[in-house]
C-alpha positions as CSV (number, residue, x, y, z in Angstrom):
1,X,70.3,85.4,-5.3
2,X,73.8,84.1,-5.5
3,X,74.9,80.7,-7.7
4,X,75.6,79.3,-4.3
5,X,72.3,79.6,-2.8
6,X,68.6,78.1,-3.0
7,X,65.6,79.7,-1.8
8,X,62.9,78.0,0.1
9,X,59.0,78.3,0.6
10,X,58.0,77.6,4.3
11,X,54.4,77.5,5.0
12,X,53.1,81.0,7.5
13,X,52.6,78.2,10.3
14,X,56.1,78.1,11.0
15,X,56.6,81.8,11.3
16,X,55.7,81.8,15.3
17,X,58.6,79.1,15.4
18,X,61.2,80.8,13.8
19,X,60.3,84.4,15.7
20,X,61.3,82.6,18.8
21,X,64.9,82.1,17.9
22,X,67.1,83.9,19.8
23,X,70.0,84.6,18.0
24,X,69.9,86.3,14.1
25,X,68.5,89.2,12.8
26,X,66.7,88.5,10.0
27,X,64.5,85.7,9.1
28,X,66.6,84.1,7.0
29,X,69.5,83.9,9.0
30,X,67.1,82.4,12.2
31,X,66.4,79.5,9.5
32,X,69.8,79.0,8.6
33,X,70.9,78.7,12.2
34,X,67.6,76.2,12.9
35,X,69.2,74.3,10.2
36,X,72.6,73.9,11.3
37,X,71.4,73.0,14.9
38,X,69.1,70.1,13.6
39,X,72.2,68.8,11.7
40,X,73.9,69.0,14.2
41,X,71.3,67.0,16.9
42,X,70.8,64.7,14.4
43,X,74.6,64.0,14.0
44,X,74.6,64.9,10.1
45,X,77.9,67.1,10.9
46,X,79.8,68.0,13.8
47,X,79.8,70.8,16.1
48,X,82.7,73.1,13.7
49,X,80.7,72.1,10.8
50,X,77.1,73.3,11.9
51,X,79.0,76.7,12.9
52,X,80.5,77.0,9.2
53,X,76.7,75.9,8.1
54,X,75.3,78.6,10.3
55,X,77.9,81.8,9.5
56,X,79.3,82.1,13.0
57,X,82.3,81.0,14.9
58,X,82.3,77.7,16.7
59,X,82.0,80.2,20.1
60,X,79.3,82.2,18.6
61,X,77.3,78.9,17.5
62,X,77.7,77.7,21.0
63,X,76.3,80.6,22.8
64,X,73.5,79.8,20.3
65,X,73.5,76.8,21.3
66,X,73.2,77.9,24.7
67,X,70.8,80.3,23.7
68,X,68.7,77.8,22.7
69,X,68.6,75.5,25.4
70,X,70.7,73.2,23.6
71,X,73.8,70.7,25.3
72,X,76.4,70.8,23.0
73,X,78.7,69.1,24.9
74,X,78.7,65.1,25.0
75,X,80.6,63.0,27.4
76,X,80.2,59.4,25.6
77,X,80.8,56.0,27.0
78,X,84.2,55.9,24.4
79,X,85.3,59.2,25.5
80,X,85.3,57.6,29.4
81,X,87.0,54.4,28.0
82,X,89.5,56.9,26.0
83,X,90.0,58.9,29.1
84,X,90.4,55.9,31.5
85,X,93.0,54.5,28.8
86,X,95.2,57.6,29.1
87,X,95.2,57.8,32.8
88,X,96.0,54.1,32.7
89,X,98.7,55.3,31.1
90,X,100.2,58.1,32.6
91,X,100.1,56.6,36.1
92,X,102.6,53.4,34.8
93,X,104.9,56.0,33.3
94,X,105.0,57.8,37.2
């Protein structure tokens, strides 16, 4: 084991859980992406940090995403203010 890394005991009652992740080969990279997605659901980092976290692209960690049932994409109250603000915008520069 590397100086950057930890290891982890996980009770056998989350093995069926971790199985049923569709994307990683072994079981220690299933956990790694579980990982990353929770962080990222839970708004600890954002979308390009969970795919650093999880050792795949930001495209391959959506298609996990994806995968996984998961919406990764959020269209927020401030992004429709932001958005309204901008059109505002362009149409008095017409």
């Amino acid at each position: 084991m590397s100086a950057n890394q930890f290891q982890v005991s996980l009770p056998n009652e989350f093995m069926p859980f971790i199985c049923q992740v569709k994307d990683g080969k072994t079981t220690d990279e299933k956990v790694i992406l579980y990982l990353a997605i929770g962080m990222f659901l839970s708004k600890q980092v954002t979308l390009a940090k969970a795919a650093e976290l999880s050792q795949r692209n930001i495209w391959e960690f959506i298609d996990a995403l994806i995968a996984q049932g998961v919406s990764w994409g959020e269209y927020t109250e401030d992004s429709y203010l932001l958005d309204e603000l901008s059109l505002s915008k362009l149409a008095n520069n017409r």
